[in-house]
C-alpha positions as CSV (number, residue, x, y, z in Angstrom):
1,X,53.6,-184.6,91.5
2,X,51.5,-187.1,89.0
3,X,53.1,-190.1,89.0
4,X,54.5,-191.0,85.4
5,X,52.5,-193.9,83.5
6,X,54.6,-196.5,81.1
7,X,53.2,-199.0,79.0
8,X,55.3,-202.5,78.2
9,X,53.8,-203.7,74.9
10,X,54.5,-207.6,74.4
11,X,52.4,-210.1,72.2
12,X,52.3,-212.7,74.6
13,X,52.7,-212.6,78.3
14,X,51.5,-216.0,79.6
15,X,55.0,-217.7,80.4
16,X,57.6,-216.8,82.9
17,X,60.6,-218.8,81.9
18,X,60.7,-217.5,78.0
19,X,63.4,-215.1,77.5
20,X,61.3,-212.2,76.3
21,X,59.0,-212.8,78.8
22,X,61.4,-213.0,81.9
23,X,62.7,-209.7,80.1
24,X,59.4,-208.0,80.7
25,X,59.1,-208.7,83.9
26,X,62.6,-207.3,85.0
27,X,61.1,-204.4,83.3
28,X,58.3,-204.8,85.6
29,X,60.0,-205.0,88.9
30,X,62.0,-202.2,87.9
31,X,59.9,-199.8,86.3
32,X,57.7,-200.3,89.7
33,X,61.4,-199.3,91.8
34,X,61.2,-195.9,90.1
35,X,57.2,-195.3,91.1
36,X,55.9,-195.7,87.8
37,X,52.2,-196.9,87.1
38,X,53.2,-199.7,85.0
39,X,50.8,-201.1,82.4
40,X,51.4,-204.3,79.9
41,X,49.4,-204.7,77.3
42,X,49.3,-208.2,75.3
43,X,46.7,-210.1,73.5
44,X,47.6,-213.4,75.7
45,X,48.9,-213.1,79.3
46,X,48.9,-214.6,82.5
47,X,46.7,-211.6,84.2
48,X,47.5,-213.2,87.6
49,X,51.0,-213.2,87.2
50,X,51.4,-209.7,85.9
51,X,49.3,-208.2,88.6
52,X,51.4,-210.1,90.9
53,X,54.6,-208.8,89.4
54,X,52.5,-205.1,90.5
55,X,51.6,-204.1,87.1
56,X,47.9,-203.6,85.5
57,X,46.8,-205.8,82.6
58,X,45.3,-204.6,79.5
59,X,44.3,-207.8,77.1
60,X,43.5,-207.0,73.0
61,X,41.7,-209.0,71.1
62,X,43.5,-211.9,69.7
63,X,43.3,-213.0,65.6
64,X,42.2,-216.1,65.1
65,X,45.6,-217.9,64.1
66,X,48.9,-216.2,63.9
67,X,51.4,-214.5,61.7
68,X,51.9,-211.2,60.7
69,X,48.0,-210.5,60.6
70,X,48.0,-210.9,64.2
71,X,50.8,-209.1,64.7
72,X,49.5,-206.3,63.1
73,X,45.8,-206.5,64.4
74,X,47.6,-206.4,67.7
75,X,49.5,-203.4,66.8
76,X,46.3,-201.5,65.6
77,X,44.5,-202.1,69.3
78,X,47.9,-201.1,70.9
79,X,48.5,-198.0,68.8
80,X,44.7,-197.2,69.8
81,X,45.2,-197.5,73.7
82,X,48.3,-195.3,73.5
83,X,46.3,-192.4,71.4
84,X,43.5,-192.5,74.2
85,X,45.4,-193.1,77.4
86,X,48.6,-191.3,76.8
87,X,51.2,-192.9,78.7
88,X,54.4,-190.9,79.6
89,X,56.4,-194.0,78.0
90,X,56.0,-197.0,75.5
91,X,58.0,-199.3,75.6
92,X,57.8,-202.2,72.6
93,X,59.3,-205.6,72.5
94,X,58.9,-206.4,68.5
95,X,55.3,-206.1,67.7
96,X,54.5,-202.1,68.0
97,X,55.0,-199.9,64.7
98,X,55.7,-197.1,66.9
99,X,57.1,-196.5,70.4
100,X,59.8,-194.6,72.3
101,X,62.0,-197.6,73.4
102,X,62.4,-201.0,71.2
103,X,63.6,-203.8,73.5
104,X,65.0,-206.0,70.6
105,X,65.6,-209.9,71.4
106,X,65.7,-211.3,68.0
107,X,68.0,-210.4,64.7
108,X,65.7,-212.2,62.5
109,X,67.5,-211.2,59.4
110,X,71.0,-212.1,60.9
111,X,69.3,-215.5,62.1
112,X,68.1,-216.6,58.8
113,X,71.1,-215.8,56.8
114,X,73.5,-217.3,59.0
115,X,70.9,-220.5,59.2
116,X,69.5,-220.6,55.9
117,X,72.8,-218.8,54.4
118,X,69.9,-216.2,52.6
119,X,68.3,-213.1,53.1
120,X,65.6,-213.0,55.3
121,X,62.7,-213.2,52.4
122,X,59.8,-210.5,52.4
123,X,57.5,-213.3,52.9
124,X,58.2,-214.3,56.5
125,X,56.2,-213.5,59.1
126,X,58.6,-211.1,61.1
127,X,59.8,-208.8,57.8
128,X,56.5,-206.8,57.6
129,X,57.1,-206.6,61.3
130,X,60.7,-206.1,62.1
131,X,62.2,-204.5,58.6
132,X,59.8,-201.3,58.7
133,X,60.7,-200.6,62.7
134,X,64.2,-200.8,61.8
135,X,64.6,-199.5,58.3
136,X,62.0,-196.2,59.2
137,X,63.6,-195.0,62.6
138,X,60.1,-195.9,64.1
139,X,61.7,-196.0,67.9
140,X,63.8,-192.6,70.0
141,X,65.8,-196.0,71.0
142,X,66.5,-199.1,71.2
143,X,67.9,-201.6,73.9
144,X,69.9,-204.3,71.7
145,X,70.7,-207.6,74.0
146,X,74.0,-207.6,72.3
147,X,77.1,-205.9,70.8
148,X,76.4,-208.7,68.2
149,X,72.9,-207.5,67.7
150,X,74.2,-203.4,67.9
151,X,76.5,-204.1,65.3
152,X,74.3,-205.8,63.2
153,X,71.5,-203.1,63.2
154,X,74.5,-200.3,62.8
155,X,75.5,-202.0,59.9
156,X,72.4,-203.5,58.3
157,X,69.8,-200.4,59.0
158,X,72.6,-197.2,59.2
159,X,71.3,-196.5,62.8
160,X,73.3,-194.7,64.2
161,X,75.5,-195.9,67.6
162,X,73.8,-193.8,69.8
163,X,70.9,-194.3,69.4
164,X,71.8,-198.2,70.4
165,X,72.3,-199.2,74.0
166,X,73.1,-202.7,74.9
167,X,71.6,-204.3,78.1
168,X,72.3,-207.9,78.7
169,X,69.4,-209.7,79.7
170,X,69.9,-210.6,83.5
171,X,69.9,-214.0,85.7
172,X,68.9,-214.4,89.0
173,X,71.4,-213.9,90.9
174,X,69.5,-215.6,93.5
175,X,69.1,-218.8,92.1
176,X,72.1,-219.5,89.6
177,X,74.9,-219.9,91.8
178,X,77.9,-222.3,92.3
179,X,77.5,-224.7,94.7
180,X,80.0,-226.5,97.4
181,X,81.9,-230.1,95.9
182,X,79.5,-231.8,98.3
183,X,76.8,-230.3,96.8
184,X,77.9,-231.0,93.4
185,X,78.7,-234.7,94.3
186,X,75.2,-235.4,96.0
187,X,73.7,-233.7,92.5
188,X,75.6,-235.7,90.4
189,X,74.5,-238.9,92.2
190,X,70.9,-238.1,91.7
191,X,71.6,-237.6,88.1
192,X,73.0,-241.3,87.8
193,X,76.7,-239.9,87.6
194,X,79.4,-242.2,88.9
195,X,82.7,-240.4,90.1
196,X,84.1,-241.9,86.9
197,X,81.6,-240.2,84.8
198,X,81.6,-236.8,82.6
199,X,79.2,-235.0,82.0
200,X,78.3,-232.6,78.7
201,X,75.3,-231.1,78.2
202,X,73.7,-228.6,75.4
203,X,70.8,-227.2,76.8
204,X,68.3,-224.9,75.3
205,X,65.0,-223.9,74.8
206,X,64.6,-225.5,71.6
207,X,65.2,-224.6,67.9
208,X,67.3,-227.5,67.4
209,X,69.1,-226.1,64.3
210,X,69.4,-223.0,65.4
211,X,71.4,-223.8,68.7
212,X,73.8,-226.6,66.5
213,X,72.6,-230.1,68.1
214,X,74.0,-231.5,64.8
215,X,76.9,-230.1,64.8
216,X,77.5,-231.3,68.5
217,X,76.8,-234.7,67.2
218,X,79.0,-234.5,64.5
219,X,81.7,-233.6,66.9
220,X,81.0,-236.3,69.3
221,X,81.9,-239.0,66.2
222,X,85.3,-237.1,66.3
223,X,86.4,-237.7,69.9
224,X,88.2,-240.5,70.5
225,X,86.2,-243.6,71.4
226,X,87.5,-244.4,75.0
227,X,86.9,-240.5,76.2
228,X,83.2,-241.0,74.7
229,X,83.1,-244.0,76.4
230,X,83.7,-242.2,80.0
231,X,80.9,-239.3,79.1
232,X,77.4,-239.1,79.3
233,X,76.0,-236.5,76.5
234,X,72.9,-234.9,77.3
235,X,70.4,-232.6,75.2
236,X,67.6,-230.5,77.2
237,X,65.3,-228.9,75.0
238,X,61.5,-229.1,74.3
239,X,62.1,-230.0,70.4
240,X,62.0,-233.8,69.1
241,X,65.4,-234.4,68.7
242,X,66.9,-236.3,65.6
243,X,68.8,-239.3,65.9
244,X,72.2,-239.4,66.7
245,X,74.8,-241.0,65.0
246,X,75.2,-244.6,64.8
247,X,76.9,-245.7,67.9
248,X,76.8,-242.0,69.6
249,X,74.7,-242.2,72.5
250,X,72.9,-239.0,73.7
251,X,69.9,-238.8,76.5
252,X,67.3,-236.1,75.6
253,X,67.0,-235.2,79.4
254,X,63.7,-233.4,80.5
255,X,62.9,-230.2,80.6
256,X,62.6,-228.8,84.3
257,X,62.1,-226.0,86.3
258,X,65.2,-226.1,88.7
259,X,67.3,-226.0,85.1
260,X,70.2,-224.7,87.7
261,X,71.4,-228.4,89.1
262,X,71.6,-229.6,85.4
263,X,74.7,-226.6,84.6
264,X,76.3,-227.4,88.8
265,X,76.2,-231.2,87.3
266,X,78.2,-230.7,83.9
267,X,81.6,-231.0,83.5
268,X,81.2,-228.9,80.5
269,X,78.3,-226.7,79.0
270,X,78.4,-226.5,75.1
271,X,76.2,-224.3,72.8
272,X,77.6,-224.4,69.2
273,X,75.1,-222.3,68.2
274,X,75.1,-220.7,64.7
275,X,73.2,-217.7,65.9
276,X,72.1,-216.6,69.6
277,X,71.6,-213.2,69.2
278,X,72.3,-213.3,73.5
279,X,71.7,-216.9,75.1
280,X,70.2,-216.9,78.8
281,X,70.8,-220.1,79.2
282,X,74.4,-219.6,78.8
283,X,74.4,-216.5,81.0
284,X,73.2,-219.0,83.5
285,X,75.4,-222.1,82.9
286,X,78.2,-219.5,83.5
287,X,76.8,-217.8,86.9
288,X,76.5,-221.6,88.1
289,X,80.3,-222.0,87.6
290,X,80.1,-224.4,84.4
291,X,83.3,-224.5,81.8
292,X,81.7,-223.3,78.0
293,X,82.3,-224.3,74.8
294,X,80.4,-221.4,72.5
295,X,80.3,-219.8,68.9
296,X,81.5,-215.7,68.3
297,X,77.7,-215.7,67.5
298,X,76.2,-216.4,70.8
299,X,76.0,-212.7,72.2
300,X,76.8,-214.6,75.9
301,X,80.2,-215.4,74.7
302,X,80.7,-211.6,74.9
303,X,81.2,-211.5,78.9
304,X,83.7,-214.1,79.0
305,X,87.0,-212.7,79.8
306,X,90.7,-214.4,80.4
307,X,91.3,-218.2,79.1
308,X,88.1,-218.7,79.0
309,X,87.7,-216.8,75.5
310,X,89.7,-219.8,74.0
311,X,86.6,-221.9,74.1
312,X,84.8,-219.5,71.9
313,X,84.6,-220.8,68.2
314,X,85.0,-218.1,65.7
315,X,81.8,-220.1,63.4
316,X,80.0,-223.5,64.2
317,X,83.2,-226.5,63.6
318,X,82.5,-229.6,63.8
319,X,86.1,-230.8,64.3
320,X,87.2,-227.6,66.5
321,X,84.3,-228.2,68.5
322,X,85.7,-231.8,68.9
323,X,88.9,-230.3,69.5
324,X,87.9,-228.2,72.2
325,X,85.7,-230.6,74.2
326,X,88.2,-233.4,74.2
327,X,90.9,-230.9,75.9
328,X,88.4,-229.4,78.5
329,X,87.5,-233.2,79.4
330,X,90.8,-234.5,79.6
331,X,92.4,-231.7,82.0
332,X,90.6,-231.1,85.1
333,X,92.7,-228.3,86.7
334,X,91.5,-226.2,83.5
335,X,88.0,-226.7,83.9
336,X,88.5,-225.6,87.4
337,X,90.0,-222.4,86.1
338,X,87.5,-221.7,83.4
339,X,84.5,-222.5,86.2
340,X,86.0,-220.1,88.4
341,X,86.2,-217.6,84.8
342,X,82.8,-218.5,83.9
343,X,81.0,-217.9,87.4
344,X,83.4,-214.1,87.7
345,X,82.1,-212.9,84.1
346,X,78.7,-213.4,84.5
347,X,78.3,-211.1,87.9
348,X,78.2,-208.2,85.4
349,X,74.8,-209.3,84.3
350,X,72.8,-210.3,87.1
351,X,69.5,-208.6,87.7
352,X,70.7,-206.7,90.7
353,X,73.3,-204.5,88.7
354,X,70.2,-203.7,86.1
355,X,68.6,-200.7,87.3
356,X,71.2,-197.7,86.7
357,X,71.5,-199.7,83.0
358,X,67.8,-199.1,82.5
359,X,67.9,-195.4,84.1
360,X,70.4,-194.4,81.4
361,X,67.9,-195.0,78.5
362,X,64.7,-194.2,80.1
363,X,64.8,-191.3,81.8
364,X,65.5,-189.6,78.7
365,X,62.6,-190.1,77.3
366,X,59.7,-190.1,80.1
């Protein structure tokens, strides 16, 4: 029997910790589980790493510059590979005008109305892109990484439900994991934490506005003085970030690879975001057992189940944010329960559990 061929179109491929990326190469790992002969096609990769992963680089030509031209001089030499080689699947992660399976990570017209509070306009760089993929059926399917996402596309494009399936992007279930109270403690001690100390961190990738950092330091002028006084605030994120407040004092802590001690550290992990269409890093704060403070709008929020959904703002507050963060910090027998909440809800999403998800969109259409 020939084995079947699938080709995993991404524009970039060079990073292993992005979201989209670390997407693509669960796709990877488990298109190679079903004996496929997996090929990724980008016009910037990490060749190394994706033949690592088992998978067989192709590398297009890149535009000088970006924006849509390069998105669409990518999508020309992509669309030309697929005419000559004739996989069995295509897979696309944004940037293809036509495939069998979209992998959607981003709801850029959702984002930029509930950032900007306007319609996406026809002159960014992803509505030549994203609007005609959507808006002309040009996919048999598409994996959305959220109900919020799904519901958005249902009700913004008319596409019908079933042709949606959601798949939560995964963690490493491996890696993010709750540690012992001795662990924790010795942790804490590297980080400069006294046993006096909280700890509340917003961590992210960046997109500063996006994720709320102002809004979290708007609520930290809220809480009462003594309780900030006891707290260390801390921001991860590769952006520059603005100044906080007079008299609010927040650390921009580094960015760093073992990201998983910073969320076994925190007393409380808060993303008051104003659109996530899923949030991995959240995903991952929870699978390490850490309480969460998060927006309707972060399509994480969606797995957390009991008393922990009280800590999930219906829109990005200011003072409920506040409100919220000073009654996490002052009871510590509920964030033990909403740890304990936190580090359950995220089992359903960890990368082991991801291959009969995957089987029930692809192998109808390879």
């Amino acid at each position: 029997m020939k084995q079947k061929r699938v080709l995993i179109s991404i524009l970039q491929l060079h990073k292993t910790a992005a979201g989209a990326m670390r997407n693509t190469f669960e796709q990877i790992r488990y298109f190679k589980s079903r004996d496929y002969e997996v090929h990724v096609i980008c016009d910037l990769m990490n060749k190394g790493s994706v033949r690592a992963a088992g998978a067989i680089p192709h590398l297009t030509l890149k535009w000088p510059g970006t924006g849509t031209i390069r998105r669409k001089f990518y999508d020309w030499q992509a669309q030309l590979w697929i005419k000559w080689h004739k996989p069995d699947l295509v897979v696309g992660h944004g940037d293809l005008s036509q495939q069998d399976v979209l992998c959607l990570h981003n709801s850029v017209h959702l984002a930029h109305e509930l950032i900007h509070g306007t319609p996406l306009p026809e002159t960014a760089e992803m509505w030549p892109i994203h609007t005609p993929q959507l808006r002309d059926r040009r996919f048999k399917h598409i994996i959305a990484n959220s109900h919020l996402m799904r519901d958005d596309l249902i009700k913004r494009f008319n596409i019908p439900g079933e042709d949606i399936t959601v798949v939560y992007p995964a963690y490493n279930d491996q890696k993010f994991t709750p540690v012992s109270m001795s662990d924790r403690a010795r942790l804490r001690q590297d980080f400069g934490l006294n046993e006096n100390e909280l700890a509340v961190g917003l961590i992210t990738s960046g997109n500063f506005k996006k994720r709320g950092v102002d809004v979290f330091f708007e609520a930290l002028k809220l809480l009462p003085t003594e309780l900030r006084e006891r707290t260390r605030f801390w921001v991860v994120g590769k952006d520059q970030l603005p100044k906080p407040p007079e008299g609010i004092r927040v650390e921009q802590m580094p960015v760093r690879e073992d990201v998983e001690n910073y969320y076994r550290a925190l007393d409380l992990f808060v993303l008051p975001a104003r659109v996530e269409e899923f949030g991995r890093v959240q995903l991952e704060a929870m699978a390490c057992g850490a309480p969460i403070i998060s927006t309707a709008q972060v399509g994480a929020s969606e797995l957390l189940n009991g008393e922990a959904r009280e800590f999930i703002m219906g829109r990005t507050e200011a003072k409920q944010l506040a409100a919220l963060i000073e009654k996490s910090l002052n009871d510590s027998d509920l964030r033990t329960r909403i740890s304990a909440l936190s580090s359950e809800s995220a089992k359903v999403a960890a990368e082991s559990r991801l291959a009969p998800l995957f089987d029930a969109v692809y192998k109808r259409y390879s």
